[in-house]
LOLUM-76619 format. One line per field, with one value per residue: residue number from 1; residue in one letter; x, y, z of N, C-alpha, C in turn. Coordinates in steps of 0.1 Angstrom, whole numbers, padded with zeros to 4 digits. Last residue first. Layout:
BEGIN
k	(NUM; ...)
r	(A; ...)
n.x	(X; ...)
n.y	(Y; ...)
n.z	(Z; ...)
ca.x	(X; ...)
ca.y	(Y; ...)
ca.z	(Z; ...)
c.x	(X; ...)
c.y	(Y; ...)
c.z	(Z; ...)
//
This chain:
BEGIN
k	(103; 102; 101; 100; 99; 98; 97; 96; 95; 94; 93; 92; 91; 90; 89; 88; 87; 86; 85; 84; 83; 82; 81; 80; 79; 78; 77; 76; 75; 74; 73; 72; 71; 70; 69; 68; 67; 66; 65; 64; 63; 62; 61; 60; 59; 58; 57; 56; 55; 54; 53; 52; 51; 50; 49; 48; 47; 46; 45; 44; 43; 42; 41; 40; 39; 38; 37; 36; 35; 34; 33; 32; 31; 30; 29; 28; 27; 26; 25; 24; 23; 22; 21; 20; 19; 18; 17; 16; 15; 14; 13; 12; 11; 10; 9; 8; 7; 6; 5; 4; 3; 2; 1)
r	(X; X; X; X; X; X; X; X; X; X; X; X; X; X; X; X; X; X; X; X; X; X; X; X; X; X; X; X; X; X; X; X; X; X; X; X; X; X; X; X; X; X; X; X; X; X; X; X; X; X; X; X; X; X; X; X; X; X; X; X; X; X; X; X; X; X; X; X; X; X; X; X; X; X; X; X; X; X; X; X; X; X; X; X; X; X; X; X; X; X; X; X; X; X; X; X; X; X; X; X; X; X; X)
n.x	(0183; 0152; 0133; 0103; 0089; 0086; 0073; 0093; 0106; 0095; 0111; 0130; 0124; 0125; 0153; 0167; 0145; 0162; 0174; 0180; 0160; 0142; 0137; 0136; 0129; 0149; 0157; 0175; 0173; 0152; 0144; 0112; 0092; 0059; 0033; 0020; 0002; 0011; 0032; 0041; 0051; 0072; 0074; 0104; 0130; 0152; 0168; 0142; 0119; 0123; 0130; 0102; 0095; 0110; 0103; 0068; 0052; 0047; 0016; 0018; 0030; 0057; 0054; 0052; 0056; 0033; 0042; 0068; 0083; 0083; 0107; 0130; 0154; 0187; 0201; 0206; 0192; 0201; 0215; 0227; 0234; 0242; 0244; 0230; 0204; 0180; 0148; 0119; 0094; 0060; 0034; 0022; 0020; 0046; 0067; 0097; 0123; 0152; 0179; 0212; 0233; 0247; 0250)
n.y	(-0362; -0368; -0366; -0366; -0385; -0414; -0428; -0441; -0461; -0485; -0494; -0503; -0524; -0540; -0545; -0554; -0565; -0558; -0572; -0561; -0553; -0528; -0515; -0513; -0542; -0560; -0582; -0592; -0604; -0608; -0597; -0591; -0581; -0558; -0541; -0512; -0501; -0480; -0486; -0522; -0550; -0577; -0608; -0627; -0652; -0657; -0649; -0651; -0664; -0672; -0643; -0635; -0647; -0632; -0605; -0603; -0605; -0610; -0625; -0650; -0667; -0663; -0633; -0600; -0574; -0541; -0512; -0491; -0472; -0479; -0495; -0482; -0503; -0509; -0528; -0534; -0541; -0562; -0557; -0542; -0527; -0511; -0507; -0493; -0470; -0466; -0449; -0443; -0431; -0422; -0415; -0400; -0408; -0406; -0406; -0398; -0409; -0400; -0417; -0423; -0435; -0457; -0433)
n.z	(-0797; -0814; -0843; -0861; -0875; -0891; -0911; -0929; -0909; -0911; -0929; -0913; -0898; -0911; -0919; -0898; -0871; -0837; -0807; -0770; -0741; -0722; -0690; -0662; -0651; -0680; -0703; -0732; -0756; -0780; -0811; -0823; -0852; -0834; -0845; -0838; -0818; -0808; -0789; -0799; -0794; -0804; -0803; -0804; -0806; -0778; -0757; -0732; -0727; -0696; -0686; -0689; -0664; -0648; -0647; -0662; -0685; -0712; -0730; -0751; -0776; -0774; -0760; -0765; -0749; -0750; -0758; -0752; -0744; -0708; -0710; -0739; -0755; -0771; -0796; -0828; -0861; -0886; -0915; -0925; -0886; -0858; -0818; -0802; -0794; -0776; -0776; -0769; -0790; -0791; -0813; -0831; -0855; -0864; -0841; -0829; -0806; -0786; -0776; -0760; -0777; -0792; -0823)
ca.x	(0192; 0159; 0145; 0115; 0087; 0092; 0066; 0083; 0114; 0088; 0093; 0131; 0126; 0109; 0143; 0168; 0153; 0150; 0173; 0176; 0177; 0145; 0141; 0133; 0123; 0142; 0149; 0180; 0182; 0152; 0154; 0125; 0102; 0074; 0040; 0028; -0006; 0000; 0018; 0042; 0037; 0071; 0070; 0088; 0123; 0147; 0172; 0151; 0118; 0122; 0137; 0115; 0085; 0107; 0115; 0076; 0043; 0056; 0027; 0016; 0015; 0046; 0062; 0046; 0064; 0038; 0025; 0058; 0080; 0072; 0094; 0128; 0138; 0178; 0205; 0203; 0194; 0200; 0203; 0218; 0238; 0229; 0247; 0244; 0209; 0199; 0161; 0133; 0103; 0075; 0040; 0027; 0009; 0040; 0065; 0084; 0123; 0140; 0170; 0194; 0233; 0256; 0248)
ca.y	(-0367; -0358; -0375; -0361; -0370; -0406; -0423; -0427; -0447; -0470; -0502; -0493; -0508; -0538; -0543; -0537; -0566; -0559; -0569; -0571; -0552; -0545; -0517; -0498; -0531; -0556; -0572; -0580; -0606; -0607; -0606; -0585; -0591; -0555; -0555; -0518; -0515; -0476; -0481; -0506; -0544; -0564; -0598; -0624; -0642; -0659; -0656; -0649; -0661; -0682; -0655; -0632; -0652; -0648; -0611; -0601; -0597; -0610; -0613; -0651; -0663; -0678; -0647; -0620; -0583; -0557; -0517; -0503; -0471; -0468; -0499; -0482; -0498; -0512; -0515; -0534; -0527; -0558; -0569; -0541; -0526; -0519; -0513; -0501; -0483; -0466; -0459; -0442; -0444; -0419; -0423; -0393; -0408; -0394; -0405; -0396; -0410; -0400; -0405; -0422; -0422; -0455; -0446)
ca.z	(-0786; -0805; -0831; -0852; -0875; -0885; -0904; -0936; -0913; -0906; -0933; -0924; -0891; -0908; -0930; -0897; -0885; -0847; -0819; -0781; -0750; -0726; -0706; -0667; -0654; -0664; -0694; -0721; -0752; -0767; -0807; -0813; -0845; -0843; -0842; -0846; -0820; -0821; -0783; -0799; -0798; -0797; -0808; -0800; -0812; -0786; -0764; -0737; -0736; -0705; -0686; -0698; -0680; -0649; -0651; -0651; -0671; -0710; -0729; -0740; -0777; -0779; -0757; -0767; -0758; -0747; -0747; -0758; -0756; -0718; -0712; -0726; -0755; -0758; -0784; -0814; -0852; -0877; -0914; -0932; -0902; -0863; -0832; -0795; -0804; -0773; -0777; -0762; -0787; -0789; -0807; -0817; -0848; -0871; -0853; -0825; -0822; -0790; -0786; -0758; -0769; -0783; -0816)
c.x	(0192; 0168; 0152; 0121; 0099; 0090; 0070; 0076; 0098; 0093; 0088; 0116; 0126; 0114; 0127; 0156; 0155; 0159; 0163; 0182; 0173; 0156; 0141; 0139; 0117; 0133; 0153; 0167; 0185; 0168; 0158; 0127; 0113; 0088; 0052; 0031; 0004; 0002; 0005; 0028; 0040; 0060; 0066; 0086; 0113; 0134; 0166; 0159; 0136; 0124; 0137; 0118; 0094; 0106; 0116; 0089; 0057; 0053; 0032; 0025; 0009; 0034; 0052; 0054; 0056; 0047; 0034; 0051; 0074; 0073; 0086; 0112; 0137; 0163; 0188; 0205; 0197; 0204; 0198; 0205; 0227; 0237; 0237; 0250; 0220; 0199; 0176; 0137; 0113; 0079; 0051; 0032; 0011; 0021; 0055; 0081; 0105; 0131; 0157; 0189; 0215; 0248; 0253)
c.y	(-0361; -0364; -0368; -0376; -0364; -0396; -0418; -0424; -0434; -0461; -0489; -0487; -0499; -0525; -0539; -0537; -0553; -0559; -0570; -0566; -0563; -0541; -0528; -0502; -0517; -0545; -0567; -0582; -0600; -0610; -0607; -0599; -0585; -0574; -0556; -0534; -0520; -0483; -0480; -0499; -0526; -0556; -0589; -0614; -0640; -0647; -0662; -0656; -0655; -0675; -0666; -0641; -0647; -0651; -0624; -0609; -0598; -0602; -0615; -0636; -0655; -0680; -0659; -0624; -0598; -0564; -0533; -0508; -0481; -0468; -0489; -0491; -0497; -0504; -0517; -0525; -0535; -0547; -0565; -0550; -0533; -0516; -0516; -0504; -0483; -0478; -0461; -0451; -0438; -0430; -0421; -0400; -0402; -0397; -0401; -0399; -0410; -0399; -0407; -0410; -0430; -0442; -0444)
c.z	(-0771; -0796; -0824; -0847; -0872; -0885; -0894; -0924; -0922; -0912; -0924; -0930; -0905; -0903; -0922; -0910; -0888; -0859; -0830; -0794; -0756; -0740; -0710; -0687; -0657; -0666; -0684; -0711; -0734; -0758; -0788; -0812; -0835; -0840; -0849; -0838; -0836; -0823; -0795; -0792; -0794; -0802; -0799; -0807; -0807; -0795; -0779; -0749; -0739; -0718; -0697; -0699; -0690; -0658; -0654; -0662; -0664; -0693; -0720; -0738; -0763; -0772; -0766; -0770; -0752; -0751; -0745; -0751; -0758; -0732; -0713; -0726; -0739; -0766; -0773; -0808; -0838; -0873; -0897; -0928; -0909; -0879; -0846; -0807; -0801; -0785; -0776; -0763; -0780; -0786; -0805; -0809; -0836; -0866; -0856; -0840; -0821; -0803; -0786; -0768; -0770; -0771; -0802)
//
């Protein structure tokens, strides 16, 4: 925890993340923005710090490059990351499709 990895899975999709913390119900920590195509805001993607702004603090959905939809808990942007939290039960829901992780 605490370190940047890289977690590739098994379509070749790569994630850069810093998880900060995570137990049975939550993961946090950061996402760089090249690990994801969009985060929707009540129904509206997320194009600048502003439109965060509003969304902060609240749940959206995070879209992966292989078109995963994922709940994120928004807590962080700018624009080299976003900071938050996913359930740790949908993250688990990948785990079989992990290949590698590399610190």
């Amino acid at each position: 925890m605490n370190k940047w990895v890289t977690i590739q899975l098994d379509d070749g999709t790569n994630l850069q993340v810093n998880v900060t913390s995570a137990d049975f119900n939550y993961a946090t920590g950061f996402l760089t923005r090249q690990s994801y195509n969009s985060l929707v805001c009540n129904g509206t993607a997320i194009q600048n710090s502003q439109q965060a702004e509003v969304c902060k603090g609240q749940w959206v959905q995070l879209v992966l490059p292989n078109h995963i939809s994922l709940s994120f808990y928004l807590t962080h942007y700018d624009d080299q990351m976003v900071g938050g939290s996913l359930h740790s039960p949908e993250l688990l829901g990948l785990s079989n499709r992990v290949t590698s992780v590399q610190c």
